[in-house]
C-alpha positions in Angstrom: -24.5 125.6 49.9 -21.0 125.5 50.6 -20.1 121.8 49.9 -17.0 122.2 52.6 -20.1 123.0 55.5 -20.7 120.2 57.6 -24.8 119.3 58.4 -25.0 118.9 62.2 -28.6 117.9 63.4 -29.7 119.5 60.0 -27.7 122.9 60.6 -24.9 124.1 58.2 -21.8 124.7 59.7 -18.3 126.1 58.4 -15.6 123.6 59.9 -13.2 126.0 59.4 -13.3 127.6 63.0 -13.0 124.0 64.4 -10.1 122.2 62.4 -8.2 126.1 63.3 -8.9 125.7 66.9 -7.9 122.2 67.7 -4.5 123.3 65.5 -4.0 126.2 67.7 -4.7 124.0 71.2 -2.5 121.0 69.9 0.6 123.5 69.3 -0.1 125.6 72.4 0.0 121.8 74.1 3.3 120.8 72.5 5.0 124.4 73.4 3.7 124.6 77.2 5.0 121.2 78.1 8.0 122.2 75.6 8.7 124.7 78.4 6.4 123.8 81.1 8.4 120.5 82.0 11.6 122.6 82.8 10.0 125.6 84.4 8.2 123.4 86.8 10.4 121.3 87.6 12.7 124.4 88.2 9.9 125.7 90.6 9.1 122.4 92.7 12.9 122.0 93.7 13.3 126.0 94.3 14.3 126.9 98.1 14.5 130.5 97.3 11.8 132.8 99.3 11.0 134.3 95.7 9.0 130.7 94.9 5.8 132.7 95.9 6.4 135.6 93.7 7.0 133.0 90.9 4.2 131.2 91.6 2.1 134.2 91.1 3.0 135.5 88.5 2.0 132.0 86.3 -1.2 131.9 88.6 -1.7 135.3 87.5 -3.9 134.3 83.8 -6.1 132.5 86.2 -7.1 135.5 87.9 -6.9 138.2 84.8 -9.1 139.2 82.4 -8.0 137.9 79.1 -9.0 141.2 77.2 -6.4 143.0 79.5 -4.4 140.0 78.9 -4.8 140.2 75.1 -3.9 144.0 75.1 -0.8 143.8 76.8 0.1 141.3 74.5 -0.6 142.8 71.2 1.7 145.4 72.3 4.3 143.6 73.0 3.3 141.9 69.6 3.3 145.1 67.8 5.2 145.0 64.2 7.0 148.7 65.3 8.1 146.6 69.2 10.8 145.2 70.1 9.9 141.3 70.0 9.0 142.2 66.2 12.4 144.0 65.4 14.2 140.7 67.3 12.7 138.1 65.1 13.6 140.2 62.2 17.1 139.7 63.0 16.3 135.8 62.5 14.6 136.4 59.4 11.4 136.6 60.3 8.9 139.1 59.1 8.2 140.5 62.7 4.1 140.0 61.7 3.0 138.2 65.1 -0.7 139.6 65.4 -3.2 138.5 64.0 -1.5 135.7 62.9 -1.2 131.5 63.6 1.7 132.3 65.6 0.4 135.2 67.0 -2.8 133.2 68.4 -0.3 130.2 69.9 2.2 132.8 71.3 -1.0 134.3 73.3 -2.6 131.1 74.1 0.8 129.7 75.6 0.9 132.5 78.1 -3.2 132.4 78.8 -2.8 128.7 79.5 0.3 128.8 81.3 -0.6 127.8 84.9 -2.7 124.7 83.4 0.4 123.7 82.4 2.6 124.3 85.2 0.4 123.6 88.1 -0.4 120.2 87.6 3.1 119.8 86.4 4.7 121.6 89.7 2.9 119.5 92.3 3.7 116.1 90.4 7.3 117.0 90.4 7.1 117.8 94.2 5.3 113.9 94.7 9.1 112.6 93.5 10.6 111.3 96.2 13.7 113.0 96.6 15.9 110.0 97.9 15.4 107.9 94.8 17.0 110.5 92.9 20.3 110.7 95.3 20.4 106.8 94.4 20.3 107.1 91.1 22.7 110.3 91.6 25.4 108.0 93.4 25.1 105.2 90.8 26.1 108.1 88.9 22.9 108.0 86.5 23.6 111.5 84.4 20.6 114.0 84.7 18.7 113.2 82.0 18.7 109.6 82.8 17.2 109.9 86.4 14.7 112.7 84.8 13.7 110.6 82.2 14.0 106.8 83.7 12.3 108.2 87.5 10.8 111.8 87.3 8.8 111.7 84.8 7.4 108.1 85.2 5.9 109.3 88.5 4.7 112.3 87.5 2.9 110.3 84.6 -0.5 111.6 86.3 0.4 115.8 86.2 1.6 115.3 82.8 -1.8 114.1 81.8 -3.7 116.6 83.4 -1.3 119.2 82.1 -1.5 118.4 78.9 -5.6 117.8 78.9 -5.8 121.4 80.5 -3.6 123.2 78.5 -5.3 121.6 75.2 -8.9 122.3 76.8 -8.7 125.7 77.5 -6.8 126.6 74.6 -9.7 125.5 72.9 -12.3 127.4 74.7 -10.3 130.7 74.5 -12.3 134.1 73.4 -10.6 137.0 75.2 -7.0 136.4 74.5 -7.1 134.6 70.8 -9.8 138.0 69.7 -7.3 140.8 71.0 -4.5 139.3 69.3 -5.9 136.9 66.5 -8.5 139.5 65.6 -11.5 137.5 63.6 -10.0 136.8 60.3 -12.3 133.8 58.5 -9.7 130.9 57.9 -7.1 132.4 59.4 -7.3 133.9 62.9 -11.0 132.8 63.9 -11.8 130.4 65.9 -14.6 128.8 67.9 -15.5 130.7 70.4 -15.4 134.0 68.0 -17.7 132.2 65.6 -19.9 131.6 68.2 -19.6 135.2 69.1 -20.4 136.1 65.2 -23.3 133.5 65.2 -25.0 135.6 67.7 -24.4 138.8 66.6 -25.6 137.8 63.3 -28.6 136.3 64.9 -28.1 133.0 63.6 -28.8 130.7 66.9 -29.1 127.3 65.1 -25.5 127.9 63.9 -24.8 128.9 67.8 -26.3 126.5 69.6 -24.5 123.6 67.5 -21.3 125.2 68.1 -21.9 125.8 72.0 -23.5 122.1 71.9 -19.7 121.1 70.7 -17.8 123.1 73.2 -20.3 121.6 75.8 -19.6 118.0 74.5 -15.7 118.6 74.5 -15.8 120.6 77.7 -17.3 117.8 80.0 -15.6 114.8 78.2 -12.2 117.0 79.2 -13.1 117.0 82.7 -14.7 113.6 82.5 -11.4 112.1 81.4 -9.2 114.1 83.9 -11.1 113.0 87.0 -10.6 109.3 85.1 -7.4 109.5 85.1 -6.2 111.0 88.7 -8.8 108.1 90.0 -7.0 105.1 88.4 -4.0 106.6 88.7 -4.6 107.1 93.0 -6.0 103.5 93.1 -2.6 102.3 91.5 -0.6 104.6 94.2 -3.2 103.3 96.7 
């Protein structure tokens, strides 16, 4: 027996697929509210009658299947593209599929509106006249943001970044079409459950899915927690 398998009730299992996917969902985290904060903030003051559009198009991975996600992306991933031939330029190889960065590039855009969403309607909660105050006592920008926007939008922030972590993690679609199913490398979780059955190895299956399940609800679980005590503070 492998002596890196873990033995969970009495099954062997390669913890490979799991340290790899809780990698993947922390980074994903770190880059969507890395450009989540801005974007959403950007949306929740926008006037403009193209707010809609905008709003759709993030909304849009909620709505589309990740395999046709996954494909547009590994061609805009592809080494011959254009994305590849820009980061070459910066001295990168110009490798993004099937790949670490690869997998957190895709999951950032498949976990977008997790991100966002919460994020937007928080920002819109800020009352807008505490801001002029702190405008007129001439506060610079990133004071007021910092010091008043983001302390009252404490609760989308948590949500955001739960989400974004908890669906990164439960990703198939997206990470398979781009990550492929390299062992140690590119596969995670969900494709090792995938392998498990197609193997026919079911114990190996159901202690994974038993994981996910585990995970999944104490996500939620926590979530729900948190916008509670958080409205009976408001309240």
């Amino acid at each position: 027996m492998n002596e890196a398998q873990w033995i969970i009730f009495g099954v062997a299992i390669d913890p490979t697929p799991i340290f790899l996917t809780f990698k993947v969902a922390l980074v994903t985290t770190i880059v969507l509210l890395t450009i989540g904060i801005p974007m959403a903030w950007w949306m929740a003051r926008m006037q403009s009658r193209w707010k809609v559009f905008l709003e759709a198009v993030v909304a849009l991975p909620l709505v589309l299947p990740p395999t046709v996600l996954g494909f547009y992306m590994l061609i805009l991933m592809n080494p011959e593209g254009s994305v590849a031939t820009a980061l070459r330029v910066f001295g990168h190889d110009g490798q993004l599929t099937f790949t670490f960065a690869g997998l957190v590039v895709a999951s950032a855009f498949y976990s977008l509106p997790f991100a966002v969403q919460p994020l937007m309607h928080a920002f819109e909660q800020v009352p807008q006249d505490l801001i002029d105050a702190a405008k007129t006592m001439r506060a610079k920008t990133l004071d007021w943001f910092y010091n008043i926007v983001l302390p009252l939008s404490r609760r989308g922030l948590l949500t955001a970044a739960t989400l974004a972590f908890a669906h990164t993690v439960g990703e198939f679609g997206v990470v398979l079409m781009v990550g492929g199913n390299i062992p140690g490398e590119t596969r995670m979780v969900s494709i090792a459950i995938f392998d498990h059955v197609e193997t026919l190895e079911y114990a190996q299956a159901h202690v994974l899915s038993t994981l996910m399940l585990i995970f999944s609800f104490s996500v939620l679980f926590l979530v729900y927690a948190l916008n509670r005590r958080f409205a009976v503070k408001v309240g």
